[in-house]
SEROVEX-226132 format. One record per residue (C-alpha): y, x, z; residue in one letter. Coordinates in steps of 0.5 Angstrom, whole numbers, padded with zeros to 4 digits, always signed. Each point is the difference from the previous one (the first is absolute). Layout:
# SEROVEX-226132
YXZA
...
END
This chain:
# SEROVEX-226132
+0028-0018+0041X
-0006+0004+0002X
-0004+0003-0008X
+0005-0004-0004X
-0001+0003-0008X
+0005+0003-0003X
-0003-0004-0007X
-0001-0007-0001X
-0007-0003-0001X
-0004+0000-0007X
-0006-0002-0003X
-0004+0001-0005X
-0006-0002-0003X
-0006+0005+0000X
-0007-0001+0000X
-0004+0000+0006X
-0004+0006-0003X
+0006+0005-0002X
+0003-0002+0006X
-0005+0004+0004X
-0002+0006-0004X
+0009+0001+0000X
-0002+0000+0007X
-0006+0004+0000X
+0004+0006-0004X
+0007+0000+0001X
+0002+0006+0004X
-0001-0003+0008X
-0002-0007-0004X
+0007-0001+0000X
+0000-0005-0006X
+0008-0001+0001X
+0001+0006-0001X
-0003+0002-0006X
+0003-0007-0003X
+0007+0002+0002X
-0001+0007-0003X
-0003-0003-0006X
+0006-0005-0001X
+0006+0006+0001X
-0003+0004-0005X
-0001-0006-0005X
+0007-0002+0001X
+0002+0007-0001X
+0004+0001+0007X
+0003+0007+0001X
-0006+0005+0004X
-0005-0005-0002X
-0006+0003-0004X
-0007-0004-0001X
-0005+0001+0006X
-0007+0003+0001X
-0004-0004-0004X
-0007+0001+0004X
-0007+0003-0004X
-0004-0006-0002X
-0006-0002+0006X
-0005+0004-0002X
+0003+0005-0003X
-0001+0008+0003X
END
């Protein structure tokens, strides 16, 4: 089967807002990434560690 996902589906809430600056400031706007990476930290998986947290917008 062509593109069949190694992981099942999941769907969370998040508002419309936060949705698109995720996208604006996750490296490569790789919103599923950055939202993997955050919860192996938070679970402690071995080798995770918290990911780079973006300068705020503005900031210089």
């Amino acid at each position: 089967m062509p593109n069949a996902p190694r992981t099942q589906h999941r769907s969370v809430r998040i508002s419309d807002e936060d949705w698109k600056e995720l996208a604006a400031r996750a490296p490569g706007g790789d919103r599923s990434a950055a939202i993997k990476e955050l919860v192996a930290w938070y679970l402690r998986r071995p080798g995770a560690k918290l990911p780079h947290r973006p300068e705020p917008e503005g900031h210089q």
